[in-house]
py3Dmol code that shows the C-alpha trace and the ligand (Angstrom):
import py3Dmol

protein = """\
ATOM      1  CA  UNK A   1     114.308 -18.688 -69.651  1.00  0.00           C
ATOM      2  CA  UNK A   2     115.727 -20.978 -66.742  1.00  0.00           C
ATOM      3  CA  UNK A   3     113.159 -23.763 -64.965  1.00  0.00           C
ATOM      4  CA  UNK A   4     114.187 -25.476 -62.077  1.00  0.00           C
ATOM      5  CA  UNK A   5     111.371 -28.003 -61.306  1.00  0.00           C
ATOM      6  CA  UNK A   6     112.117 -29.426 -57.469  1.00  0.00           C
ATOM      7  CA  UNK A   7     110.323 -33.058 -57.190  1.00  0.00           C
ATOM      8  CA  UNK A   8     110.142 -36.008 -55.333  1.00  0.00           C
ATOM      9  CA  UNK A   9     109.315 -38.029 -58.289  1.00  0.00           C
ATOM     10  CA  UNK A  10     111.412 -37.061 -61.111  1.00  0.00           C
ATOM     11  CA  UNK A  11     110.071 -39.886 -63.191  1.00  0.00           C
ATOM     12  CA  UNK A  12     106.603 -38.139 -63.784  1.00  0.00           C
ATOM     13  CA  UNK A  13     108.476 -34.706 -65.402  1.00  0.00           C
ATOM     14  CA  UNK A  14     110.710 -37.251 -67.718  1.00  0.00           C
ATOM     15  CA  UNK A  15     108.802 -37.120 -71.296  1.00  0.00           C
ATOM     16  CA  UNK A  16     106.160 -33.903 -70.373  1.00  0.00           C
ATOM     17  CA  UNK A  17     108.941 -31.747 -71.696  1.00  0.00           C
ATOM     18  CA  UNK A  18     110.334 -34.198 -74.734  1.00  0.00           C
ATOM     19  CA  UNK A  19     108.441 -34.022 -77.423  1.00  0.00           C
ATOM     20  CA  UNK A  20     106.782 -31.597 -80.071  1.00  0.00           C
ATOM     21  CA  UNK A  21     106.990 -27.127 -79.342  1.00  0.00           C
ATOM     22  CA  UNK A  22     108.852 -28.350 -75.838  1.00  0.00           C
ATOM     23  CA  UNK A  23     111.462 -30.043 -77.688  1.00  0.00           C
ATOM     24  CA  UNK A  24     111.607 -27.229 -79.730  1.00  0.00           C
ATOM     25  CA  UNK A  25     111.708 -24.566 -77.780  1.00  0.00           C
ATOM     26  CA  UNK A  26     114.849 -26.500 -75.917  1.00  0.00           C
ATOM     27  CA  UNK A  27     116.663 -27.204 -79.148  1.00  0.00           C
ATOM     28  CA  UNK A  28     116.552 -23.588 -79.975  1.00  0.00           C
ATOM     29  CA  UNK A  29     117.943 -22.688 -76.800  1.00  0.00           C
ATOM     30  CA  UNK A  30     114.757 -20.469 -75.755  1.00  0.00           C
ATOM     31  CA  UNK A  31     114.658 -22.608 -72.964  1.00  0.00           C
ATOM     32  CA  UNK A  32     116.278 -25.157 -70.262  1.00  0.00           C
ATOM     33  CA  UNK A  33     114.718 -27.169 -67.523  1.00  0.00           C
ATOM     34  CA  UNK A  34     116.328 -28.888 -64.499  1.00  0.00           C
ATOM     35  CA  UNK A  35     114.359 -31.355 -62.792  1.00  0.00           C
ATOM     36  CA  UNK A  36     115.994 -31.658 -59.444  1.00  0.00           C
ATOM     37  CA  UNK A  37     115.209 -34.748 -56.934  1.00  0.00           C
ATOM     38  CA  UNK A  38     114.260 -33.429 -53.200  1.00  0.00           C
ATOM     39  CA  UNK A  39     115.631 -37.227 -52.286  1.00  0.00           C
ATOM     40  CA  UNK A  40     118.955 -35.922 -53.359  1.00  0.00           C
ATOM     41  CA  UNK A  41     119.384 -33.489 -50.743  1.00  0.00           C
ATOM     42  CA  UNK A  42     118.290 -35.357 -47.887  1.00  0.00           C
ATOM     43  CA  UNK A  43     120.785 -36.284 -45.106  1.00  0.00           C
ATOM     44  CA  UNK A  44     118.505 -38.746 -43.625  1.00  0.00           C
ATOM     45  CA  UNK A  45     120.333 -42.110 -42.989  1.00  0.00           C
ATOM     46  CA  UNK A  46     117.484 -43.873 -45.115  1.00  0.00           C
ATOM     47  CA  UNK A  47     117.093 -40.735 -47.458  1.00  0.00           C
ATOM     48  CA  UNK A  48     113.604 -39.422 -46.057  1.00  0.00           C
ATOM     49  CA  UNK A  49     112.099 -36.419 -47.445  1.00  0.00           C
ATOM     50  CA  UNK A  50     109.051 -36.733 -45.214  1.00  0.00           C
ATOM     51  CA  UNK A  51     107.300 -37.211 -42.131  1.00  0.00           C
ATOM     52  CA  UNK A  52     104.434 -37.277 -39.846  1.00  0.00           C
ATOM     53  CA  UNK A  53     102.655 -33.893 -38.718  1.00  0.00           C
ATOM     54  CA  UNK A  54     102.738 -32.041 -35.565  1.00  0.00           C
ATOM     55  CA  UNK A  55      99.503 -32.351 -33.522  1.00  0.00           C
ATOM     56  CA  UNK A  56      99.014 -35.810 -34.942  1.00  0.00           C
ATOM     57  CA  UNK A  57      96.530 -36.770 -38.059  1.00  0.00           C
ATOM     58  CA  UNK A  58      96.906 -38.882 -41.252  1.00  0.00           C
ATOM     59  CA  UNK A  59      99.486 -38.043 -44.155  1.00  0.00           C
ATOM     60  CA  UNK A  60     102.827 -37.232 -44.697  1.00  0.00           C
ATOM     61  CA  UNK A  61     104.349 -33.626 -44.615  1.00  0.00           C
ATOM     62  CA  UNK A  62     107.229 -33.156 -46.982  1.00  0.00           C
ATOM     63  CA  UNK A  63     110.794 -32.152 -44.433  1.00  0.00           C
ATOM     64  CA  UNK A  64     111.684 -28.489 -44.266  1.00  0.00           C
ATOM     65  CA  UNK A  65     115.574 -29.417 -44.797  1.00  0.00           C
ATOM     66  CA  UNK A  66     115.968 -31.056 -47.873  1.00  0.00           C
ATOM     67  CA  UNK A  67     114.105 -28.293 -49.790  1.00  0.00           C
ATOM     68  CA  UNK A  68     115.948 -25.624 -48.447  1.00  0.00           C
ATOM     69  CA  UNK A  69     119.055 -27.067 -49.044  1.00  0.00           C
ATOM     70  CA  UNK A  70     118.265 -27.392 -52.569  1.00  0.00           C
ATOM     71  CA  UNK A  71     116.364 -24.146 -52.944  1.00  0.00           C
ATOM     72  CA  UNK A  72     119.512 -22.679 -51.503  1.00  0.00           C
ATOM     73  CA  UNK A  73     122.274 -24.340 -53.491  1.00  0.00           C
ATOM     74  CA  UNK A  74     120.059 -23.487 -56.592  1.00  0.00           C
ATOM     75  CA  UNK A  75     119.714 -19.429 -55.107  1.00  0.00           C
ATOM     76  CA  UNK A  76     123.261 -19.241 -54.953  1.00  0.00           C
ATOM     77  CA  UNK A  77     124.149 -20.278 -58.069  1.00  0.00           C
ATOM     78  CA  UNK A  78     121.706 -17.249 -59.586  1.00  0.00           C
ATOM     79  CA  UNK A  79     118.855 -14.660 -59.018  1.00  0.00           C
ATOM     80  CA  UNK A  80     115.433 -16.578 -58.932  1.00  0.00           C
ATOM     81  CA  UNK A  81     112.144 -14.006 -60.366  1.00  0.00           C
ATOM     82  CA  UNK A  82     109.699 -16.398 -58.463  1.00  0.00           C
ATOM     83  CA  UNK A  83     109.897 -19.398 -56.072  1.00  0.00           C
ATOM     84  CA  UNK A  84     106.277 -20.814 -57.100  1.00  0.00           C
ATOM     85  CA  UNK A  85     104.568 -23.938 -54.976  1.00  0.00           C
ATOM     86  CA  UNK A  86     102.387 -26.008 -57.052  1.00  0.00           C
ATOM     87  CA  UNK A  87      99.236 -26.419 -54.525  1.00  0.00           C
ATOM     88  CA  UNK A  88      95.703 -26.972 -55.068  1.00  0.00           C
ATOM     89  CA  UNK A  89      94.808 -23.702 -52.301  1.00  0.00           C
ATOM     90  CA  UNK A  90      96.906 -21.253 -54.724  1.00  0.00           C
ATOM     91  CA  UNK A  91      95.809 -19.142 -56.815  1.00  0.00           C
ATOM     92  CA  UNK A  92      93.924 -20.244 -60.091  1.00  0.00           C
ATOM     93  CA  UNK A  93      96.312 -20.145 -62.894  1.00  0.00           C
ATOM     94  CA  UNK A  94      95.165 -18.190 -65.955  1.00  0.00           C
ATOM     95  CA  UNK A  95      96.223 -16.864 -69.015  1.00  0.00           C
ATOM     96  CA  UNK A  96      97.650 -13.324 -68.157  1.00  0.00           C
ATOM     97  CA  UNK A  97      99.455 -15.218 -65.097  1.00  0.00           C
ATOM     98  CA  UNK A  98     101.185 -17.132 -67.885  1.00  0.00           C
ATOM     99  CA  UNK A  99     101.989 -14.166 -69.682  1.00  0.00           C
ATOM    100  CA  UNK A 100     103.543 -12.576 -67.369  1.00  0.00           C
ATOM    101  CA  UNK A 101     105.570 -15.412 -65.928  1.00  0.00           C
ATOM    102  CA  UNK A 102     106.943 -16.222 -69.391  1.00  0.00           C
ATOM    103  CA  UNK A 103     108.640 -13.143 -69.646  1.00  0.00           C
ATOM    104  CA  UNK A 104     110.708 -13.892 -66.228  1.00  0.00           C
ATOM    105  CA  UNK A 105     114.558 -14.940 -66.422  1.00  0.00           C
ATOM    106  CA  UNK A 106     115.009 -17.990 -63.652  1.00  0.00           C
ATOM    107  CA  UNK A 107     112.174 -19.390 -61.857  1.00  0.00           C
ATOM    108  CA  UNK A 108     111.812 -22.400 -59.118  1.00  0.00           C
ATOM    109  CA  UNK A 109     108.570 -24.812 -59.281  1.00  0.00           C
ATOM    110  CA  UNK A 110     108.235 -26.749 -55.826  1.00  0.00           C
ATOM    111  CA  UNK A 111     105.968 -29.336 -56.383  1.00  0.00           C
ATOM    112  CA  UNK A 112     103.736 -30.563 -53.477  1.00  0.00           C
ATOM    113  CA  UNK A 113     103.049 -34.289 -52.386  1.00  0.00           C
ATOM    114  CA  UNK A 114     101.113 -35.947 -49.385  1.00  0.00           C
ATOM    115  CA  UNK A 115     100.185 -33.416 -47.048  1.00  0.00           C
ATOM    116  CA  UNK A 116     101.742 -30.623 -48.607  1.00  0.00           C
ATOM    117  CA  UNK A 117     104.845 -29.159 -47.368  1.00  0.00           C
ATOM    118  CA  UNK A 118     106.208 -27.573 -44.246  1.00  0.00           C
ATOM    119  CA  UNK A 119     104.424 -24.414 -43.878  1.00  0.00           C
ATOM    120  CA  UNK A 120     107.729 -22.837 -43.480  1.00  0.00           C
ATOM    121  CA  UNK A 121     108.962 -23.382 -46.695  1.00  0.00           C
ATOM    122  CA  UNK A 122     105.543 -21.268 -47.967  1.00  0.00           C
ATOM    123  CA  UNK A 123     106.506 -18.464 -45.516  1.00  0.00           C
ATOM    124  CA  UNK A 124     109.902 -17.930 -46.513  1.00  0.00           C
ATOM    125  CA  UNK A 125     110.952 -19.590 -49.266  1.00  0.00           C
ATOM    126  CA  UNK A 126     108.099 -19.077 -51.732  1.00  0.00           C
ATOM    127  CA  UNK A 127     106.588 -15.772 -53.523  1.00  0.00           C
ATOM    128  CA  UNK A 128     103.962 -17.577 -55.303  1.00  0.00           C
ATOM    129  CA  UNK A 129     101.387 -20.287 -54.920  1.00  0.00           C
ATOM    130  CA  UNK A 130      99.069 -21.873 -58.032  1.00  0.00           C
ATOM    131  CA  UNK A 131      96.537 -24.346 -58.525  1.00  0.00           C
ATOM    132  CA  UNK A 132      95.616 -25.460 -61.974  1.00  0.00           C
ATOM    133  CA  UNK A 133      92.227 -25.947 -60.641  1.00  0.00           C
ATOM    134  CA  UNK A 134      89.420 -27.157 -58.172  1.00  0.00           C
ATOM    135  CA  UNK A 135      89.907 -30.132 -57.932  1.00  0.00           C
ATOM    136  CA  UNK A 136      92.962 -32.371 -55.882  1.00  0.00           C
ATOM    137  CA  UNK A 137      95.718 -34.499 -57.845  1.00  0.00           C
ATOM    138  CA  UNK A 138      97.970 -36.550 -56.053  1.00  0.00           C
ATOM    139  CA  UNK A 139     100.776 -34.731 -56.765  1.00  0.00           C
ATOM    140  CA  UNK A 140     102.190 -31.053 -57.673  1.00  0.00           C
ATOM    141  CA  UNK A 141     104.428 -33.036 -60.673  1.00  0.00           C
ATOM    142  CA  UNK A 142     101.606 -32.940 -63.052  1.00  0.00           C
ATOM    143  CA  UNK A 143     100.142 -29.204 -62.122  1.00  0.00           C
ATOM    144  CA  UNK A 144     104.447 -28.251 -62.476  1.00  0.00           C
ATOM    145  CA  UNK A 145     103.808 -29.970 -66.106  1.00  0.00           C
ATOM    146  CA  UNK A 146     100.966 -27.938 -67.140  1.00  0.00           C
ATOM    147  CA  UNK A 147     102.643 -24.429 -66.002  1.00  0.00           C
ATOM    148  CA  UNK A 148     105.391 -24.829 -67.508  1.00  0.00           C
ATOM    149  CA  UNK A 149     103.752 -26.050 -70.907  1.00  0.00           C
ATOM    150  CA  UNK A 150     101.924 -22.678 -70.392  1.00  0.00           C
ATOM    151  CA  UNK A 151     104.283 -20.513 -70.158  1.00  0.00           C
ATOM    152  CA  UNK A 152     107.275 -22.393 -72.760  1.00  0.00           C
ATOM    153  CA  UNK A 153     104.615 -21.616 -75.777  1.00  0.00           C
ATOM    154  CA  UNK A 154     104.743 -17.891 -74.620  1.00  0.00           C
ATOM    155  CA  UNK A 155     108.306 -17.191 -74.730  1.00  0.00           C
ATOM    156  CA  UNK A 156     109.034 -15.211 -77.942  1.00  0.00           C
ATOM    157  CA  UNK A 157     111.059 -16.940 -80.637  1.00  0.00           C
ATOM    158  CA  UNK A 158     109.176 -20.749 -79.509  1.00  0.00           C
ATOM    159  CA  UNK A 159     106.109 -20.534 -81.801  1.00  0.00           C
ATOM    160  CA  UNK A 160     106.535 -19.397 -85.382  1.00  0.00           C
ATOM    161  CA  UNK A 161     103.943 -17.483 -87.665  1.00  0.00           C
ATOM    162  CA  UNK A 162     101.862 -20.781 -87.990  1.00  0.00           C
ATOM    163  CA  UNK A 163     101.588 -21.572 -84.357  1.00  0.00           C
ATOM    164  CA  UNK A 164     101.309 -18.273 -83.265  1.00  0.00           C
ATOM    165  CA  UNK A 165     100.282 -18.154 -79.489  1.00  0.00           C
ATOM    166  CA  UNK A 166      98.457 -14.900 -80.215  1.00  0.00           C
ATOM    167  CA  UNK A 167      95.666 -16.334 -81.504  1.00  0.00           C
ATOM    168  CA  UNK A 168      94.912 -18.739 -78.674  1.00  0.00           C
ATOM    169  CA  UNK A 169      92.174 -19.294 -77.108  1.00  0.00           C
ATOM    170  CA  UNK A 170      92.312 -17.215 -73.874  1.00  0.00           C
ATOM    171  CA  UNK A 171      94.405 -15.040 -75.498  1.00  0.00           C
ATOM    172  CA  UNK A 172      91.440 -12.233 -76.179  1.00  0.00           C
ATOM    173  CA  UNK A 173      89.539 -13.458 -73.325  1.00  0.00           C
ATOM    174  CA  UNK A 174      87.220 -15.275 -76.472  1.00  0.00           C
ATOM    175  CA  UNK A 175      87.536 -19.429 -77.139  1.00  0.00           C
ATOM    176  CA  UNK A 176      88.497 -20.088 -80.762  1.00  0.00           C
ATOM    177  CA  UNK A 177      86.550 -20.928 -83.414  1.00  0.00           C
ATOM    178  CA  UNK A 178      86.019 -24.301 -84.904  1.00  0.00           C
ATOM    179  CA  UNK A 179      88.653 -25.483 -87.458  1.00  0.00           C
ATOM    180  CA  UNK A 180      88.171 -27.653 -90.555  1.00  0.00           C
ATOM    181  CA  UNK A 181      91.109 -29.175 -93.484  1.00  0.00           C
ATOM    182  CA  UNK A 182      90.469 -31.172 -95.953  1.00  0.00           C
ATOM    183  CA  UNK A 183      87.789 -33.481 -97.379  1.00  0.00           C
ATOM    184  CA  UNK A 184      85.247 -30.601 -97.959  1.00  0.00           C
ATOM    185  CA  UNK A 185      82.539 -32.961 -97.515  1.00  0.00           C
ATOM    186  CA  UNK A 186      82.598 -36.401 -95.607  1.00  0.00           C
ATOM    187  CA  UNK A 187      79.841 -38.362 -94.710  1.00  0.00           C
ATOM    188  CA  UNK A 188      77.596 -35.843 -96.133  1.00  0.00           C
ATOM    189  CA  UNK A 189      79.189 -33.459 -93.563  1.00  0.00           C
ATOM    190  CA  UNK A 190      80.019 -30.124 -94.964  1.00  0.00           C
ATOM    191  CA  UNK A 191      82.532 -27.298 -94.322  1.00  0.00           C
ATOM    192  CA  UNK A 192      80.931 -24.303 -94.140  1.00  0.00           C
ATOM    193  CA  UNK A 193      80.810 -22.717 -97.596  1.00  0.00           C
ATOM    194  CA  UNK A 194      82.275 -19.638 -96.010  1.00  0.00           C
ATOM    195  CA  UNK A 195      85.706 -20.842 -95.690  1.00  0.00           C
ATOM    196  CA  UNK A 196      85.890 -22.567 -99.174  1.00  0.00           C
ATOM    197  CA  UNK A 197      84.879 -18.461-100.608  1.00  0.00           C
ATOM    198  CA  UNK A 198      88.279 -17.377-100.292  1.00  0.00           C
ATOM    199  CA  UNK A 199      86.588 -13.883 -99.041  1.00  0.00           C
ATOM    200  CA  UNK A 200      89.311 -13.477 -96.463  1.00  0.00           C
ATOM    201  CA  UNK A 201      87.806 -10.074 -94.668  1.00  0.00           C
ATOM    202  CA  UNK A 202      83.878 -12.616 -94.477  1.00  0.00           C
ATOM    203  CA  UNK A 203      85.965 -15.285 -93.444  1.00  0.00           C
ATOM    204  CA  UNK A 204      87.268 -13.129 -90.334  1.00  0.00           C
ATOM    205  CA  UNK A 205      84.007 -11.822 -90.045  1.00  0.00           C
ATOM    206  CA  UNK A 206      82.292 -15.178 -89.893  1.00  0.00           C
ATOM    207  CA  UNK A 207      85.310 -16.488 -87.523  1.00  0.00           C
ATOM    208  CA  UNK A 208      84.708 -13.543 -84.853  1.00  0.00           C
ATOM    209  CA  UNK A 209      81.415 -14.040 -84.834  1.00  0.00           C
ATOM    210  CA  UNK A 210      81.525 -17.755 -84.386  1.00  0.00           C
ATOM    211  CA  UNK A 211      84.401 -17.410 -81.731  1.00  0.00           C
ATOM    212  CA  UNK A 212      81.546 -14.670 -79.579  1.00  0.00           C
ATOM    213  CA  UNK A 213      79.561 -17.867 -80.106  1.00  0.00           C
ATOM    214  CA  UNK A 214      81.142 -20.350 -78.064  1.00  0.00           C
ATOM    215  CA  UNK A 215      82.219 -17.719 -76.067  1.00  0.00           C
ATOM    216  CA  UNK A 216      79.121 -17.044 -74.749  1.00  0.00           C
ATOM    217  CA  UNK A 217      77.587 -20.598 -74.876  1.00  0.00           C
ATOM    218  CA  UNK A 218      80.570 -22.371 -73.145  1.00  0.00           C
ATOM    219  CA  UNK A 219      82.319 -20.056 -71.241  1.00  0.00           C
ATOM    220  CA  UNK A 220      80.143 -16.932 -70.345  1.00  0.00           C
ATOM    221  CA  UNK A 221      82.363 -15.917 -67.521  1.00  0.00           C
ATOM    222  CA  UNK A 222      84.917 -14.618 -70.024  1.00  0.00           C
ATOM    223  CA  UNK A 223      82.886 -11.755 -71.576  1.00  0.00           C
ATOM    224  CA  UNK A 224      82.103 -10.269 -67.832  1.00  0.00           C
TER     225      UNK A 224
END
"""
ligand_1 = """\
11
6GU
Cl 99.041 -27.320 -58.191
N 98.527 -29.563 -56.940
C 97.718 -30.564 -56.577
N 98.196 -31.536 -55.810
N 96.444 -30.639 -56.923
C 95.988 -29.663 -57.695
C 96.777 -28.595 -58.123
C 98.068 -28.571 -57.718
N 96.022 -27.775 -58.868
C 94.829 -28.328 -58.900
N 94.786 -29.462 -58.189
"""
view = py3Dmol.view(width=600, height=400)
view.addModel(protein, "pdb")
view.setStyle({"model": 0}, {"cartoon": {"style": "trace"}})
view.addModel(ligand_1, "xyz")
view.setStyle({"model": 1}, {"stick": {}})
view.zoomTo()
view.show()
């Protein structure tokens, strides 16, 4: 898989993607991620990528040229699956939405700023908008981040055996259940005796159950 991650401030997608499974998953060629500066492409005199809105009103709008003349360079060099805009009015990003997008070839993440962006680069430049949640960051960088993070752990041959993403949380529409390694007892504090049986078809009995638990204690909305 191909990510191109289009920014106005590279400097925030510099170590998101350098350490631990994203290393990895680079190293073993599964996949590679551009992080391309909108500054770059600007023809400005003093290398603007933004300015103030039509109609008046506070904030910045990010320039309709510079993007395009990336997103186009970048279209021409291959086929893109999805141009995606990281925005806090898109649509909630879940679990199957990162399935599915890890199995694409090439996509594009625009990343927002200030205002947002000309809403002519949404009509015809973009086929899909997501928010990481409700609630407003200063920046699209750090939603672009998160996505991508997402999706990387998804892409078959990243996570081995041990890691496997399969049993995520999310994955069964169920949270997981609580972990424990070693001391068997600290503080007083106990593993459950369950785990310590070595009854492997209990301790999958006793790990579905508990998973239901928090399930329905933390996040009911799942089981609906
Ligand atoms: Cl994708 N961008 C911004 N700026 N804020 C957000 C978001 C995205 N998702 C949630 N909040």
């Amino acid at each position: 898989m191909r990510i191109d991650i289009l920014t106005v401030l590279p400097q925030l997608l510099e170590s998101p993607f350098s350490a631990s499974i994203m290393q990895r998953a680079k190293d073993k060629g599964c996949v590679s991620i551009y992080i391309h500066n909108i500054r770059d492409y600007s023809t400005d005199k003093h290398k603007n990528v933004d300015d103030y809105q039509y109609g008046g009103g506070a904030g910045m709008v990010l320039s309709i040229e510079p993007i395009a003349s990336l997103i186009g360079k970048l279209k021409s060099e291959r086929d893109y699956d999805d141009v995606i805009y990281m925005t806090p009015d898109g649509k909630v990003l879940d679990q199957a939405d990162c399935n599915s997008l890890s199995l694409k070839k090439n996509i594009m993440i625009l990343c927002g700023h200030y205002k947002g962006v000309d809403e002519r680069i949404r009509k015809h430049f973009i086929t899909r908008e997501i928010s990481i949640g409700s609630y407003v960051l200063s920046g699209g960088e750090l939603a672009a981040a998160v996505l991508t993070d997402a999706l990387v752990r998804l892409i078959p041959g990243v996570l081995n055996n041990e890691t496997s993403a399969l049993t995520d949380s999310f994955q069964d529409n169920l949270l997981s259940p609580p972990v424990y390694t070693r001391p068997p007892e600290f503080n007083g504090w106990k593993v459950p005796e369950i785990l310590l049986s070595g009854n492997l078809p209990a301790i999958e009995k006793w790990r579905e159950e508990e998973a239901l638990k928090r399930t329905r204690e933390r996040r009911p909305d799942l089981l609906d």
